[in-house]
FIKOLZA-1660 file (N, C-alpha, C; in steps of 0.1 Angstrom, whole numbers, plus 5000, padded with zeros to 4 digits):
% residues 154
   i   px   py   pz ch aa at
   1 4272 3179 2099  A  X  N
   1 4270 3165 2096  A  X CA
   1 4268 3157 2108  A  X  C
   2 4258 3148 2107  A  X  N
   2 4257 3139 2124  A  X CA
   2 4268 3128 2118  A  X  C
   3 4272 3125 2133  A  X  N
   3 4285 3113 2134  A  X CA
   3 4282 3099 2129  A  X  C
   4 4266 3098 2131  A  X  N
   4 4263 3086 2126  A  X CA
   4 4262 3083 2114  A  X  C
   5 4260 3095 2101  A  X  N
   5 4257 3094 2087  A  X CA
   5 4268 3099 2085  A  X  C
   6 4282 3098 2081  A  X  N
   6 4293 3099 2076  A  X CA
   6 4293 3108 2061  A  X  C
   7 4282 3105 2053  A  X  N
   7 4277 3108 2044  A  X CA
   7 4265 3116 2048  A  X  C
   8 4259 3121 2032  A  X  N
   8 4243 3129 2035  A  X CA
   8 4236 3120 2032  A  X  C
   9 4228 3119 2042  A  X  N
   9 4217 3120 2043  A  X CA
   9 4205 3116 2035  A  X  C
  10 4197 3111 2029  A  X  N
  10 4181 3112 2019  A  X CA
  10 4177 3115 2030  A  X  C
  11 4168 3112 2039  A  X  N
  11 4154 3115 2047  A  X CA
  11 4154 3130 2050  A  X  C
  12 4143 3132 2051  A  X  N
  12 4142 3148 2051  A  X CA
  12 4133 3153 2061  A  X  C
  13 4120 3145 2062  A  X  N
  13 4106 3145 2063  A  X CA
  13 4102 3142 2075  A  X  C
  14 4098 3148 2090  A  X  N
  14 4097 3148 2098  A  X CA
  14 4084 3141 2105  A  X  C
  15 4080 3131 2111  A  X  N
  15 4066 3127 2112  A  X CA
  15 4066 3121 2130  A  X  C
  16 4057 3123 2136  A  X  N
  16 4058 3122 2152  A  X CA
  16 4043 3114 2152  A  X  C
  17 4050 3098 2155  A  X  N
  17 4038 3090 2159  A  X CA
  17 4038 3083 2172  A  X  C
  18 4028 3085 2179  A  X  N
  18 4034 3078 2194  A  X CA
  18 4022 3067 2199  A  X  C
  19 4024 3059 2206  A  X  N
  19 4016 3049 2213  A  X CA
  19 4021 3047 2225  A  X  C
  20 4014 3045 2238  A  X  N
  20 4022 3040 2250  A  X CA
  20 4010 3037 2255  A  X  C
  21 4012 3023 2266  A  X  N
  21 4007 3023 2274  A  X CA
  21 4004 3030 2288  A  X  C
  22 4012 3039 2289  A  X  N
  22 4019 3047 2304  A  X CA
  22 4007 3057 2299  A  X  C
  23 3995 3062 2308  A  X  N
  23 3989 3072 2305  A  X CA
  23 3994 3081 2317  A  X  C
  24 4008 3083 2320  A  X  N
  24 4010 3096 2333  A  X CA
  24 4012 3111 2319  A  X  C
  25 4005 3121 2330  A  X  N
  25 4010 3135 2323  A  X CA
  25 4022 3139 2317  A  X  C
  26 4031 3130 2320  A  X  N
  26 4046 3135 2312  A  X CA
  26 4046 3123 2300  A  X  C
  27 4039 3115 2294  A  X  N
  27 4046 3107 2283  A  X CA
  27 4045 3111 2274  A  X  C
  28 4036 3119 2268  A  X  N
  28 4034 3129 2254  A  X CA
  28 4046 3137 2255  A  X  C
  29 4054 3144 2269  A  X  N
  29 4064 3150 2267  A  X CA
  29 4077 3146 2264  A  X  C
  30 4077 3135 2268  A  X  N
  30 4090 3126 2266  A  X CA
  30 4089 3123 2251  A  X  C
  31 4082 3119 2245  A  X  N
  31 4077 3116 2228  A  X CA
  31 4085 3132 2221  A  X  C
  32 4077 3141 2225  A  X  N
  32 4084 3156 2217  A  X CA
  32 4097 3158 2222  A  X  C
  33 4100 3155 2233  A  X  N
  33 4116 3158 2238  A  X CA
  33 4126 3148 2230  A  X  C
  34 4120 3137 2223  A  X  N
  34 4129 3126 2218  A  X CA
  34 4125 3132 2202  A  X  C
  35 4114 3138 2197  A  X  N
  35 4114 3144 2184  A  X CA
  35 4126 3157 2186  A  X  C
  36 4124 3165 2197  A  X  N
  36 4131 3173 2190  A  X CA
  36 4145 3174 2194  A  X  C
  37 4146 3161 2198  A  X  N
  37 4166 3156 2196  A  X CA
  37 4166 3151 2187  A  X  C
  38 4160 3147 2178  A  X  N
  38 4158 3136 2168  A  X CA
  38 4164 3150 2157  A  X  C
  39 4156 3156 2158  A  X  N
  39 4159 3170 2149  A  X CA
  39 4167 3177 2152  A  X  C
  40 4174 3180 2161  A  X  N
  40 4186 3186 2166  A  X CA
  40 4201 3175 2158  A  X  C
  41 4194 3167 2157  A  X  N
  41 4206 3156 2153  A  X CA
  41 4207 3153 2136  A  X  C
  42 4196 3161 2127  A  X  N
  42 4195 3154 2118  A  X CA
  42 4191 3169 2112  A  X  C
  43 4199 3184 2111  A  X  N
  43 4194 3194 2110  A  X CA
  43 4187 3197 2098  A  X  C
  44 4192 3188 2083  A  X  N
  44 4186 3189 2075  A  X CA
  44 4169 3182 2072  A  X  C
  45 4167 3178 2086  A  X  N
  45 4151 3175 2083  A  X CA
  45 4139 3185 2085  A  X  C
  46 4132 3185 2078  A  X  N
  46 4122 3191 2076  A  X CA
  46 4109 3193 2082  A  X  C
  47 4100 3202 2081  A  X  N
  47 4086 3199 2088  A  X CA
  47 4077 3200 2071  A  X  C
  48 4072 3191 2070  A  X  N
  48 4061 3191 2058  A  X CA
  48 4048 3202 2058  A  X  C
  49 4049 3208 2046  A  X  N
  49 4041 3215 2045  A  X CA
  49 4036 3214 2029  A  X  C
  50 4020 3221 2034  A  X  N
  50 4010 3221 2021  A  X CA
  50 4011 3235 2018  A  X  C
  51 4016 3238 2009  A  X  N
  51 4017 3255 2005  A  X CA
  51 4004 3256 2000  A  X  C
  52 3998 3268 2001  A  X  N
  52 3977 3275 1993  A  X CA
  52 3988 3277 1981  A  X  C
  53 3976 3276 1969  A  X  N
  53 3979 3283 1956  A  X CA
  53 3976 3298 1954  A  X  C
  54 3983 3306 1950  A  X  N
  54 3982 3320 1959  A  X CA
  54 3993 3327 1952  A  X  C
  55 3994 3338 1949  A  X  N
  55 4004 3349 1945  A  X CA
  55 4014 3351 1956  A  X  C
  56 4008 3352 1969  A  X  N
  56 4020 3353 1978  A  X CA
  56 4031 3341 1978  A  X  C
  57 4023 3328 1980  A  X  N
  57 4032 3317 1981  A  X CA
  57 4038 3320 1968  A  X  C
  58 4037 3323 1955  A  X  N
  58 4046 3326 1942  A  X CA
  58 4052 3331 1942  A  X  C
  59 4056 3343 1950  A  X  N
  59 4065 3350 1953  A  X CA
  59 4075 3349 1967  A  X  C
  60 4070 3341 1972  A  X  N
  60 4077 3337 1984  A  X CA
  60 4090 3323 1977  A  X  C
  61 4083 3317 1972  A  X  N
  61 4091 3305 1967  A  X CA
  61 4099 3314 1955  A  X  C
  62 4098 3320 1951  A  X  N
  62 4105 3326 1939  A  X CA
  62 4117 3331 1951  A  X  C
  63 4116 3339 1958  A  X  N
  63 4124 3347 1968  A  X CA
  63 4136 3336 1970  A  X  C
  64 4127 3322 1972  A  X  N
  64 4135 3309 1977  A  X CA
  64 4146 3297 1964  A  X  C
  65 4142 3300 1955  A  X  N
  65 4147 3298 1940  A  X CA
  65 4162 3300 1939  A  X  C
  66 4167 3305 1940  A  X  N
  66 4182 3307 1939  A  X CA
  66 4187 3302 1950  A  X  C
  67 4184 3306 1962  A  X  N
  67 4191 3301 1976  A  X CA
  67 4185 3300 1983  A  X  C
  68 4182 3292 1998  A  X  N
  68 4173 3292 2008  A  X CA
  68 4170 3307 2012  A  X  C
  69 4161 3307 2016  A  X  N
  69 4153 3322 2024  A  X CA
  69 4152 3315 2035  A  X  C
  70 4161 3322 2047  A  X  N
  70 4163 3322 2063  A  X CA
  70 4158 3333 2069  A  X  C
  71 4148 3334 2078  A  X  N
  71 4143 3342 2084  A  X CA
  71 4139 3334 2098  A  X  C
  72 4145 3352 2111  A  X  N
  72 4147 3348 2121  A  X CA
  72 4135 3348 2128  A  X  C
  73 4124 3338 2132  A  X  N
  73 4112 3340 2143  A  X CA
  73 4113 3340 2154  A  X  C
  74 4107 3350 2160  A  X  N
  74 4107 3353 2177  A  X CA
  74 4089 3352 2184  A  X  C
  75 4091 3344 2190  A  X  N
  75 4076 3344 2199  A  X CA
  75 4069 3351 2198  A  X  C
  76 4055 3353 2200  A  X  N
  76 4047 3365 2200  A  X CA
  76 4033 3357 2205  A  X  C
  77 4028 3366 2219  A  X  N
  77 4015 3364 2222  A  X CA
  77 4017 3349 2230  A  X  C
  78 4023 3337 2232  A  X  N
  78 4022 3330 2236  A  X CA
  78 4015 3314 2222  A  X  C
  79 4015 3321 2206  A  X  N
  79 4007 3317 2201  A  X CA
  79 4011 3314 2188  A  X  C
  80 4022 3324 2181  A  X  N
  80 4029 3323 2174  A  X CA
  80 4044 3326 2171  A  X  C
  81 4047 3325 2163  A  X  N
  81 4060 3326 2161  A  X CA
  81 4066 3337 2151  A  X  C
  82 4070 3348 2148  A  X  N
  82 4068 3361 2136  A  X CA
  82 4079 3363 2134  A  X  C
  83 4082 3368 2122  A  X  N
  83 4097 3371 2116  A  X CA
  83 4096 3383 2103  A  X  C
  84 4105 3390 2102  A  X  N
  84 4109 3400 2087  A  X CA
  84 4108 3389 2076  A  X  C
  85 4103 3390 2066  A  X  N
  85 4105 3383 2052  A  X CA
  85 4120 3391 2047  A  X  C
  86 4116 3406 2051  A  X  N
  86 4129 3409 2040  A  X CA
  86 4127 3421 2030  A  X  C
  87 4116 3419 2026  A  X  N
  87 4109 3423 2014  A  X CA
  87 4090 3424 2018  A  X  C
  88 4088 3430 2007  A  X  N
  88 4068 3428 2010  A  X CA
  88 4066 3416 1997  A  X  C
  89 4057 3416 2001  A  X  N
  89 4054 3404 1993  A  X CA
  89 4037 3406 1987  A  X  C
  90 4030 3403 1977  A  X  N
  90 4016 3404 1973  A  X CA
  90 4006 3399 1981  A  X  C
  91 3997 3408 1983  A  X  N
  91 3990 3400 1997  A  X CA
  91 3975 3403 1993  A  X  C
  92 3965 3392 1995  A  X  N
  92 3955 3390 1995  A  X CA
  92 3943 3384 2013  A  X  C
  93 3950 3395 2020  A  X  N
  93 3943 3397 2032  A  X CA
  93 3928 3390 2032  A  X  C
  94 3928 3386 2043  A  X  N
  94 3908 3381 2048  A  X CA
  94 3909 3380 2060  A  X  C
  95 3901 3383 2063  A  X  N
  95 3898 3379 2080  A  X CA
  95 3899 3364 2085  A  X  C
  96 3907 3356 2096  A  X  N
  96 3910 3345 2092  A  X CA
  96 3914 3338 2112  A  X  C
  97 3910 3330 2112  A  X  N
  97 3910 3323 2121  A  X CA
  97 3922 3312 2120  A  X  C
  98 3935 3312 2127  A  X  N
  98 3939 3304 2119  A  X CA
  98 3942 3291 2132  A  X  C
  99 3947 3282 2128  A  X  N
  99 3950 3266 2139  A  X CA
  99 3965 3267 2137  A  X  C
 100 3969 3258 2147  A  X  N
 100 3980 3254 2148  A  X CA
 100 3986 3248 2137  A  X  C
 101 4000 3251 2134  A  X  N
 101 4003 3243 2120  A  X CA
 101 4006 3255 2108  A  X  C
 102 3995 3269 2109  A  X  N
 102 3991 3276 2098  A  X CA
 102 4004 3282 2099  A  X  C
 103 4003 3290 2083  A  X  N
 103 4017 3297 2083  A  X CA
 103 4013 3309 2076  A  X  C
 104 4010 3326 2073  A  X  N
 104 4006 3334 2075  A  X CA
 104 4012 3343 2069  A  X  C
 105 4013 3353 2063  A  X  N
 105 4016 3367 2059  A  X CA
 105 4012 3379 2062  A  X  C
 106 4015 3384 2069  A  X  N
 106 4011 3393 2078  A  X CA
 106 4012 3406 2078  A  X  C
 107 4012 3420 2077  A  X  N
 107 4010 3433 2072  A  X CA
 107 4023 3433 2059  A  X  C
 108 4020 3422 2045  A  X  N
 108 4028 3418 2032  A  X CA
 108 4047 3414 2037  A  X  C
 109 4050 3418 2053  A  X  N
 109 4064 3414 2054  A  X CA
 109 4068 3406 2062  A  X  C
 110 4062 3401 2071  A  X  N
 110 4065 3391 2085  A  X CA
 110 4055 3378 2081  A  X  C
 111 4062 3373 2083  A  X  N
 111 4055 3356 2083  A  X CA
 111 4060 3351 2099  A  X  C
 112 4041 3347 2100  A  X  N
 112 4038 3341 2110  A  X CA
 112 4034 3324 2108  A  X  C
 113 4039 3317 2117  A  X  N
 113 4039 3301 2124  A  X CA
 113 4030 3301 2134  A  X  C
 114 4022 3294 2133  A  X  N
 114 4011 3292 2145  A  X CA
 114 4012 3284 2148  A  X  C
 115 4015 3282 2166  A  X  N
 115 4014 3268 2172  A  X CA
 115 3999 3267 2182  A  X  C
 116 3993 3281 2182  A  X  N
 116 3983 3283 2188  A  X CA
 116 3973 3286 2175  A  X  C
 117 3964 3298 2182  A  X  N
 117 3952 3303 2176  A  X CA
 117 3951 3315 2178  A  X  C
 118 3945 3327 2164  A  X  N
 118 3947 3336 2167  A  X CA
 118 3934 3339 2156  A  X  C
 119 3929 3354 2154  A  X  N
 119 3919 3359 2145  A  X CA
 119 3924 3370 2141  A  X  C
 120 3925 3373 2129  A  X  N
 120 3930 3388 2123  A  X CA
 120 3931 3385 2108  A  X  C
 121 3934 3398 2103  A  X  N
 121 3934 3396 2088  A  X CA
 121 3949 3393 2084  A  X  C
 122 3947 3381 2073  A  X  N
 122 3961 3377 2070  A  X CA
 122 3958 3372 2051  A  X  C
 123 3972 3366 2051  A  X  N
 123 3970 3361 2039  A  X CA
 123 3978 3343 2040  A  X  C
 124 3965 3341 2039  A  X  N
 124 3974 3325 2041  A  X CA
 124 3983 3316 2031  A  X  C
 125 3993 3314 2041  A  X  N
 125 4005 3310 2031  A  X CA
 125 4006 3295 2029  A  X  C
 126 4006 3286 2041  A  X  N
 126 4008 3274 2042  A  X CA
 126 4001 3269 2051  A  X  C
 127 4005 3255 2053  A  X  N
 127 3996 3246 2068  A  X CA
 127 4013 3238 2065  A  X  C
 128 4013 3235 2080  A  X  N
 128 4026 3222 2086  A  X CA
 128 4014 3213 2088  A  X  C
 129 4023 3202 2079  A  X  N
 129 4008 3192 2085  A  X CA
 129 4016 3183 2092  A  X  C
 130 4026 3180 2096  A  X  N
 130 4033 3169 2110  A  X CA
 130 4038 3179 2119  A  X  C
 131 4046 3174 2125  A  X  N
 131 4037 3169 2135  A  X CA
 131 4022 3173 2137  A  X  C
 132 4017 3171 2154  A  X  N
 132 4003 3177 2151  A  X CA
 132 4006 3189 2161  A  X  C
 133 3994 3192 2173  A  X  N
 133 3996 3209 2176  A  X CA
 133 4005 3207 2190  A  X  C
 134 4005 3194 2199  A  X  N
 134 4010 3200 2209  A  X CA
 134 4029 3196 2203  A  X  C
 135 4035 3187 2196  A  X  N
 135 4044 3186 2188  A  X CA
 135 4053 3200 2187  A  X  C
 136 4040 3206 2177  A  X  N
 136 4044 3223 2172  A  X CA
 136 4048 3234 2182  A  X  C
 137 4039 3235 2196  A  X  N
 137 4041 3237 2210  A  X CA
 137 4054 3236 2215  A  X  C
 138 4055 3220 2213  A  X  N
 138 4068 3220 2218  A  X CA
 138 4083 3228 2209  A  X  C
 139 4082 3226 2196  A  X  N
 139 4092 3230 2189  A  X CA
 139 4094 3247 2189  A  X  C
 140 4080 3249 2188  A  X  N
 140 4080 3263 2184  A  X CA
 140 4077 3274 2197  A  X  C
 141 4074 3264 2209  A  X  N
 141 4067 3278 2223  A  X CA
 141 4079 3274 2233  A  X  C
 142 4090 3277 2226  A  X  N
 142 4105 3275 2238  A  X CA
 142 4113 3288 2235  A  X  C
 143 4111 3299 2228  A  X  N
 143 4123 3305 2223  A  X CA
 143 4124 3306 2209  A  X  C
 144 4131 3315 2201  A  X  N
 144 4134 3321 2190  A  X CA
 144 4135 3309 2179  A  X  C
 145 4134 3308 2168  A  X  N
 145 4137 3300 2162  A  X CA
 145 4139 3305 2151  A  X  C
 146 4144 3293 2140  A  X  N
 146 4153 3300 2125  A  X CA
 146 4144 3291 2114  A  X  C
 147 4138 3300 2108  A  X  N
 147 4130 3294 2094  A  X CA
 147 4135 3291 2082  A  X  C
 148 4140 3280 2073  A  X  N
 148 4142 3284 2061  A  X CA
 148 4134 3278 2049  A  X  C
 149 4132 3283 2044  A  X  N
 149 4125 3281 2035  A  X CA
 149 4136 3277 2020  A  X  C
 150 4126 3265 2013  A  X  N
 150 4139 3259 2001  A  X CA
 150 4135 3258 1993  A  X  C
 151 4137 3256 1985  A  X  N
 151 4125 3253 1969  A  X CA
 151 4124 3239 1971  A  X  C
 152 4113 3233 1965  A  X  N
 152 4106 3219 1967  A  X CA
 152 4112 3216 1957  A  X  C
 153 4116 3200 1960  A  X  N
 153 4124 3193 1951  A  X CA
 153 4116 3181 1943  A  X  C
 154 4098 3186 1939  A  X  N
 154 4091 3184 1930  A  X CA
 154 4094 3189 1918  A  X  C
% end
């Protein structure tokens, strides 16, 4: 619980908008260093995402239905971020170029987070659409991170 909300919380929803007049090389960094205290401080916020309509994502959110699905991602390549699902999951592979943001299924058990770019056959699961890519960079190209996935509260 943060000290300042005594209570929970509503906000959920994560969004990184910046303006400055300072055009030196570090102000974009100072903007993600203040997002990602922002989010260190407010753990139940989220990054937004557009899930594909797709058998995998049906079965992925089913997995997430009863209780969150946590899975641990570790760096890979400089590019993305990969983890165990746990289980395999139904997969509809293509050859696929994907951008920063994408979010991936990968030989049916590892889900991948792209903060970079990569080409290979996948099955696409999602897109983060906030922040934008150097944002994602920052959150996601420092070290290990912890995913959880929730059921949407649509």
């Amino acid at each position: 619980m943060n000290p300042l909300y005594p209570s929970d919380y509503r906000f959920r929803r994560v969004y990184l908008l910046t303006c400055a007049a300072d055009d030196a090389a570090e102000t974009p960094e100072r903007a993600l260093n203040g997002l990602q205290g922002w989010i260190d401080c407010f753990p139940k916020a989220e990054l937004a995402v557009l899930w594909e309509d797709n058998e995998s994502v049906n079965a992925l959110k089913a997995l997430a239905a009863e209780t969150p699905l946590t899975i641990q991602l570790s760096p890979y390549g400089g590019f993305e971020q990969v983890g165990p699902i746990g289980q395999s999951l139904p997969r509809q592979d293509a050859q696929t170029t994907t951008a920063p943001g994408d979010i991936v299924l990968y030989a049916g058990s590892q889900l991948i987070v792209f903060y970079g770019s990569n080409s290979w056959s996948y099955t696409r699961l999602g897109h983060i659409t906030t922040p934008d890519a150097a944002a994602l960079t920052a959150l996601l190209g420092n070290g290990s991170v912890t995913l959880t996935v929730t059921p949407s509260p649509d």
